[in-house]
C-alpha positions in Angstrom: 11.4 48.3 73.0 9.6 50.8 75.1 10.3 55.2 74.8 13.0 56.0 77.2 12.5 59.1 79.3 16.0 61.3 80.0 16.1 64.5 81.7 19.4 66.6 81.3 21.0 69.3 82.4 22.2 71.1 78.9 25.0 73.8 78.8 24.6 75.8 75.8 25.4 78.9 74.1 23.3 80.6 70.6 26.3 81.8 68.3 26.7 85.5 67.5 27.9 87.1 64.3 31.5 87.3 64.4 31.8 90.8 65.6 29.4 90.4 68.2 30.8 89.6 71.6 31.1 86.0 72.9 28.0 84.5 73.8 26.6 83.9 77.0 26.6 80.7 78.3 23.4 79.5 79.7 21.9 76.0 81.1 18.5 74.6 80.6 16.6 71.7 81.9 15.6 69.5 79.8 13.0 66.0 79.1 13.7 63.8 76.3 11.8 60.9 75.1 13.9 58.5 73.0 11.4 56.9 70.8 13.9 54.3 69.7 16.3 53.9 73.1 19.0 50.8 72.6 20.4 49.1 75.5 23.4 50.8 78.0 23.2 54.3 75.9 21.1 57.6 75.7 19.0 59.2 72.8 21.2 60.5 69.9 22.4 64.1 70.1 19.9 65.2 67.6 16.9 64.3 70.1 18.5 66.4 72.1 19.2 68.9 70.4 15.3 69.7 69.2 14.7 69.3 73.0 16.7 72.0 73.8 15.3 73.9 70.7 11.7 74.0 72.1 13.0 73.8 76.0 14.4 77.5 74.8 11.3 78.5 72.9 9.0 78.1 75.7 11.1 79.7 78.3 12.7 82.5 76.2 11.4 83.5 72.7 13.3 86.2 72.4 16.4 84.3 72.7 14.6 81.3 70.0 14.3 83.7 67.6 18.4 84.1 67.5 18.4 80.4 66.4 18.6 81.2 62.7 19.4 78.1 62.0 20.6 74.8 64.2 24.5 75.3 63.8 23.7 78.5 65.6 23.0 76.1 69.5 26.4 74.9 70.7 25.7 72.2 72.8 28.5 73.0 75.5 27.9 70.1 78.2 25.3 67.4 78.8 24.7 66.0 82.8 21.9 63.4 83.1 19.8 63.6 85.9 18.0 61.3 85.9 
């Protein structure tokens, strides 16, 4: 089968330390290609969670570089678009 394109609209916070205020929540576009797509579903949270990785690297760095490591981006909400 064929890549899948998906494009979401991700809600998503970047944790803090615990005696840092809560985070801000915040809401990116992103595209996803699902190299391995199976019939009536979406790529696997893990696609897009690297998508939203880079999706936040391009558009704020200074925010990527809070992403110590991947527990650290809370998927909140997902809304396909497409």
């Amino acid at each position: 089968m064929d890549a899948a394109e998906w494009v979401y609209d991700v809600e998503f916070v970047i944790a803090e330390p615990d005696d840092q205020p809560a985070p801000e929540r915040r809401t990116l576009r992103v595209q996803v290609t699902d190299p391995d797509p199976q019939p009536q579903s979406g790529p696997a949270i893990a696609i897009i969670h690297r998508a939203l990785r880079e999706a936040i690297r391009e558009a704020d760095p200074e925010a990527y570089a809070c992403i110590r490591n991947p527990d650290d981006l809370v998927i909140i909400k997902l809304r396909a678009t497409t």
